[in-house]
Each structure stands twice: as C-alpha cells, then as structure tokens.
C-alpha positions as CSV (number, residue, x, y, z in Angstrom):
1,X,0.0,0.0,0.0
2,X,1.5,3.7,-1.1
3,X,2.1,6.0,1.7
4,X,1.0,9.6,3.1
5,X,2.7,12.2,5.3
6,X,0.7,13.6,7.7
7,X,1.7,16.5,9.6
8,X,0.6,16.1,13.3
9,X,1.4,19.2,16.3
10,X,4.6,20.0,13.9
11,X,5.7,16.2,14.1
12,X,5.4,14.8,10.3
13,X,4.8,10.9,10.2
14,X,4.3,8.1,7.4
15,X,1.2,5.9,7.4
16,X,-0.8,3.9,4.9
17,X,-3.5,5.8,2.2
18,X,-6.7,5.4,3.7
19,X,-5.9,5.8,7.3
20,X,-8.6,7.4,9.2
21,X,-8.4,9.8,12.0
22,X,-9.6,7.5,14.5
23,X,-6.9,5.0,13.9
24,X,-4.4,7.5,13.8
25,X,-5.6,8.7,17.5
26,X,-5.7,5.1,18.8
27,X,-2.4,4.9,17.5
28,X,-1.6,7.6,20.0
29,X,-3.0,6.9,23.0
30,X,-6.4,5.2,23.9
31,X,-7.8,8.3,25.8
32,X,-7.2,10.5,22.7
33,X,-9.0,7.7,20.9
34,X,-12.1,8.1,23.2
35,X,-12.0,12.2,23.1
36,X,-11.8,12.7,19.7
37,X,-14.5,13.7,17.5
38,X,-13.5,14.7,14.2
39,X,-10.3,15.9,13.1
40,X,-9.2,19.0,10.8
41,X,-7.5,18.0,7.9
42,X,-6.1,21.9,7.1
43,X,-9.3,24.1,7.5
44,X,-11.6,21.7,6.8
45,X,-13.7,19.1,9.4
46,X,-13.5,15.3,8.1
47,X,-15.3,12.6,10.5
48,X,-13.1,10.2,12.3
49,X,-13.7,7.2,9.6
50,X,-13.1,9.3,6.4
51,X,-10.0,8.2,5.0
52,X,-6.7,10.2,4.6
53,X,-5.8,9.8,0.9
54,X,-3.3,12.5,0.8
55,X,-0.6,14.3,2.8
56,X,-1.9,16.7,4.7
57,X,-1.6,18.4,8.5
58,X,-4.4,17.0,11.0
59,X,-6.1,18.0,14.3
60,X,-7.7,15.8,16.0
61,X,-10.1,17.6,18.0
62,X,-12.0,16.7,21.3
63,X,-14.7,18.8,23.5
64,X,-12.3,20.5,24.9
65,X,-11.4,22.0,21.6
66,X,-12.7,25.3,21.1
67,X,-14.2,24.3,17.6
C-alpha cells in the first residue's frame, strides 16, 4: 500500500493511504481515541472514519477544543 505524510502538532509521520483519524488517535494513546470527535485536515472538518488519501496536516479535536 503507497504511503502519506501527515503532519501532526509539527511532528510529520508516514502511514498507509486510507488511514482514518480515528486510527491515527488510537495509535496515540487510547484516551485521545475516546475524546476525539473529528479531526481538521487543514481548514476543513473530516469525520473520524473518512480516510486520509493524501498528505496533509491534522487536528484531531476533542470537547475541549474550542471548535
């Protein structure tokens, strides 16, 4: 499977195409995982199942956020 960059709090990383936000926050930490509720790819809101097809910077948001 090809691979994307994503650009996460200034830290880039390399995962599959078609990684979705809410395997990238499990991949973090398993609290994140149950916080978040969509992420920012950019300026735009994507669901936590949409899949990341291309390099891009991400946000994964909780309540807390502000957004």
């Amino acid at each position: 499977m090809s691979k994307i960059k994503i650009n996460l709090k200034g830290e880039e990383r390399e995962f599959d195409k078609g990684i979705t936000t809410a395997q990238i926050a499990a991949g973090i930490s398993e609290g994140l995982a149950r916080m978040a509720v969509c992420g920012k790819m950019g300026d735009v809101l994507v669901d936590l199942h949409t899949p990341i097809t291309q390099d891009c910077s991400l946000v994964i948001l909780t309540n807390k956020d502000p957004e």
